[in-house]
N, C-alpha and C positions, 0 to 999 in steps of 0.2 A: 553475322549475329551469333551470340553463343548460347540462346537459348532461346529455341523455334516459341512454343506457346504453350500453356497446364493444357489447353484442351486435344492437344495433339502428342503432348506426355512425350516429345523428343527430346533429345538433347544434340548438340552440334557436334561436327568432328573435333574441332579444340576444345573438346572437355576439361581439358586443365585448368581451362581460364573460366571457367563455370561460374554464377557472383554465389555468393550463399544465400542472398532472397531468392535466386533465380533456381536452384536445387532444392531447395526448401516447398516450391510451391510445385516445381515438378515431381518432388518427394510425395507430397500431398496427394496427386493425382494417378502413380502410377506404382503404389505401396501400399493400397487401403489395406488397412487390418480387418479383423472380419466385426471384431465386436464393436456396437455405434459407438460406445462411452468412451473405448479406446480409440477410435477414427477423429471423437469429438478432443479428447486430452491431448493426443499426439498435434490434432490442429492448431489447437492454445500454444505447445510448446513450438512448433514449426516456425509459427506467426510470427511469436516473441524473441525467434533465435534470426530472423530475417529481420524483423527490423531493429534485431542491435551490431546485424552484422553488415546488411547492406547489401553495397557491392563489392566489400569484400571478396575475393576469389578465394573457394571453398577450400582450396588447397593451399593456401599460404595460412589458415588459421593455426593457430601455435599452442603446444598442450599447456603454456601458460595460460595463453588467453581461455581455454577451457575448458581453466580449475578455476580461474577467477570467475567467469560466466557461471559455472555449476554450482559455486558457492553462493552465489546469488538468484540463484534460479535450481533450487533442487527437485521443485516438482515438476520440471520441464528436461532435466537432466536425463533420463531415461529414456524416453523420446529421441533427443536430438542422438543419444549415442548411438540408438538402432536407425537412425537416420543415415550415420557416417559409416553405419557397419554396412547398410545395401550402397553407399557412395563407393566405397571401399571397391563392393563386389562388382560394382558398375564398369571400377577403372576410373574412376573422378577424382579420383584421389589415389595415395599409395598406404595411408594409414591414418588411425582413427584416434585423435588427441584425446575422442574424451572416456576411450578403453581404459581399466581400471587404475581411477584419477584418485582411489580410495581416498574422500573425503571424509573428514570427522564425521564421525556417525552418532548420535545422539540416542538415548535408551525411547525417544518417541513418547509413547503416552506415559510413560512412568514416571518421564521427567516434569509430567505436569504440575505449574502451580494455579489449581483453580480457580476460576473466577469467584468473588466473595457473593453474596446476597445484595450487598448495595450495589457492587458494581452490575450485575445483572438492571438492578433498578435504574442504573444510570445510565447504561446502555438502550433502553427503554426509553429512558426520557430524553437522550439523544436522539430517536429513531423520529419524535413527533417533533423534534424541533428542527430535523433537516428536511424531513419530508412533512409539511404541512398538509391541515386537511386531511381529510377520509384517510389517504393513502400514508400520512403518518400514524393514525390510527390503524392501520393494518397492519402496518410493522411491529407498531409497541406491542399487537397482540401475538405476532409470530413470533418476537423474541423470549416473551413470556411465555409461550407456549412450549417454543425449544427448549428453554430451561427450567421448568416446573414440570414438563412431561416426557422428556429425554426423546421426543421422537425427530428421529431422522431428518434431515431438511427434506429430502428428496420425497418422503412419508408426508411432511406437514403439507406441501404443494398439493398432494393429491386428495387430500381430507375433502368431505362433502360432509355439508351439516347434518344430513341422515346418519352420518358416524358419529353426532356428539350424542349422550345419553345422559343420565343425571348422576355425576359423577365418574362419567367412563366416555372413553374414545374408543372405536371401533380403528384399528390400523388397518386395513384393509388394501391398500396399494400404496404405490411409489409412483414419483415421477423422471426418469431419468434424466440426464444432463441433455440427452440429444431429443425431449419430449415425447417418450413413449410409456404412456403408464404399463405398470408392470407389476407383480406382486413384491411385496418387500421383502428386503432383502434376506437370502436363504429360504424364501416362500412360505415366510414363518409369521400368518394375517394370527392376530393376538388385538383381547380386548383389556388397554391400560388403565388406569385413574388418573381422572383429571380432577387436579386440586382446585381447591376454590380459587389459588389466585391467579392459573389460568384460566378458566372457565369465566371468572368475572373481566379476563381483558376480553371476551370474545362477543359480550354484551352488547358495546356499543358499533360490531359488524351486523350484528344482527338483525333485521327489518320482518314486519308483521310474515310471514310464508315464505321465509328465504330456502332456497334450496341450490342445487350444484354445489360449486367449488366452494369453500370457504374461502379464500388467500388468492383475489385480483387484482389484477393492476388498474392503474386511473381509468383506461380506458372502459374496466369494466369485464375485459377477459380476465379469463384463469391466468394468474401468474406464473410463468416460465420459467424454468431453474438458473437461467442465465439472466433474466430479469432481477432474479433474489442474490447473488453473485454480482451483480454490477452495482448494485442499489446497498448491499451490506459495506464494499468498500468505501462508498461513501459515509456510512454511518461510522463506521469503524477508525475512520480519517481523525473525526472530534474526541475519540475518545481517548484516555488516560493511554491506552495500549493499541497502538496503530495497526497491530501487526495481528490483532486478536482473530481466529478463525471462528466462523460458524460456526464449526462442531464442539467448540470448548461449552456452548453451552450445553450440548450433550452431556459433555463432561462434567460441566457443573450440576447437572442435575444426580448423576453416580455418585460424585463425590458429597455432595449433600448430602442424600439418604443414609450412605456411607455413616457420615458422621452423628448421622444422628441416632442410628441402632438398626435402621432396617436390615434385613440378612442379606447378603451378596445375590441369595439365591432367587428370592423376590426382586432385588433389585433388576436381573438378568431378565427375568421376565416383563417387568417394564419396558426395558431396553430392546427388546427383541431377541435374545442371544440364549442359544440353544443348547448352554453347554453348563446347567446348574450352578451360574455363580463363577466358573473357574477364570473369563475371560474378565470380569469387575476385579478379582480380589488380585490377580498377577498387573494388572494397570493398577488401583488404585489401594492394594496390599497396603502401600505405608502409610496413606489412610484411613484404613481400620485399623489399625494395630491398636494404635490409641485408646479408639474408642468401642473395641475388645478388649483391651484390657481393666477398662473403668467400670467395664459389663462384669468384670469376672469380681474385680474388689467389690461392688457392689453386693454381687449375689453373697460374699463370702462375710462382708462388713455388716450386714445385715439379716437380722434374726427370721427366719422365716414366719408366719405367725403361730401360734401356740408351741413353739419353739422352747424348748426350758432355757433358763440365763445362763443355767450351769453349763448346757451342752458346748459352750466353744472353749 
């Protein structure tokens, strides 16, 4: 047999013949990283790299097969490579296919095309048509919530209606991927504004002295990040854009305010981001350009009042 058990973390003397699920799950077991989030992400990617690989033998995989693999799986790419770099040091192998496989590299958020205002709404109305019942109404108000209040998924999971006020969210924790609340992120608890047209999807959650979590599941527990993660690719399936992430509603809500004049610097404080505006205006820079420059014709097109006619 060429691979004893995860829970005895061996490997056989013919290591060469190793399958890649079978290294994959004793990777898993005798490699933890220290931090959960990362123990939890490198899990996702391990899983997903064994069951496209098999039984595969870890040592016949080809740095074709993983530039095409990583092309397709870039958030799991990182992972499997520090995977083959301890296989490497194991002896399991003699070299690491998916060492610098330099894949096109995209500029990330700056390449973003936002989501619009309908599409947000239609995403929404997606959410109560896959998930019927209470529990589509919990969605259409987390989606609305994401993107009228820019906060965090991992921030909306942890909300308790003691944080809702009249016009204001208390941010006040996170919930991580691996289920440990924690302070949000950069430890930076900040109190937002909730617009009317989140505040009015959160109405029909709300019952005579509700308190706890805001955001459960059917069963009536607090909803798990991995719960909101499995349940959004389903929502995501019907829509115009298959491939659309959570966090774009973040996005959407930046680039909104964005265009509509708010300053980068308030924006940042919405967002949670500690650094006066600098991290909104270098993502969504060619977003305002615009509509700073429509601020500036304005100010200039337009007579101040008591202004003489003469003075331009």
């Amino acid at each position: 047999m060429v691979y004893s058990s995860a829970k005895s973390a061996v490997l056989a003397p013919e290591q060469e013949a190793v399958t890649s699920a079978a290294f994959a799950d004793y990777w898993l077991s005798s490699y933890p990283r220290p931090a959960a989030s990362t123990r939890s992400t490198y899990r996702f990617a391990a899983r997903r790299f064994a069951r496209d690989f098999g039984d595969q033998p870890l040592a016949t995989l080809t740095r074709a097969q993983a530039a095409e693999w990583a092309a397709r799986h870039r958030w799991a790419a990182g992972a499997v490579r520090a995977m083959f770099t301890d296989a490497v040091n194991k002896g399991v192998v003699k070299q690491n296919p998916f060492a610098r496989l330099r894949l096109p590299r995209t500029r990330g958020r700056r390449d973003l095309v936002p989501l619009s205002v309908s599409d947000v709404a239609e995403l929404a109305a997606v959410a109560g048509r896959v998930h019927p019942g209470r529990y589509g109404v919990t969605w259409t108000a987390a989606i609305l919530l994401l993107a009228w209040t820019g906060v965090r998924p991992g921030e909306l999971l942890a909300l308790e209606w003691q944080d809702v006020g009249p016009g204001t969210l208390a941010v006040r924790r996170s919930l991580s991927q691996s289920g440990e609340l924690t302070p949000p992120k950069n430890g930076f608890e900040r109190v937002v504004a909730l617009p009317k047209r989140a505040a009015d999807a959160l109405l029909p959650l709300q019952s005579a002295g509700a308190s706890g979590r805001i955001f459960v599941a059917e069963s009536g527990r607090p909803l798990a990040y991995w719960m909101l993660l499995r349940d959004w690719c389903v929502i995501r399936k019907r829509f115009w854009k298959s491939t659309v992430h959570l966090y774009e509603l973040r996005h959407f809500c930046a680039s909104y305010l964005l265009a509509t004049g708010v300053s980068p610097k308030v924006i940042a404080l919405q967002l949670g981001h500690r650094d006066g505006g600098q991290l909104v205006l270098s993502t969504y820079g060619h977003l305002y350009t615009d509509e700073a420059l429509r601020q500036i014709r304005s100010a200039v097109d337009h007579p101040c009042p008591g202004e003489p006619d003469g003075a331009r």
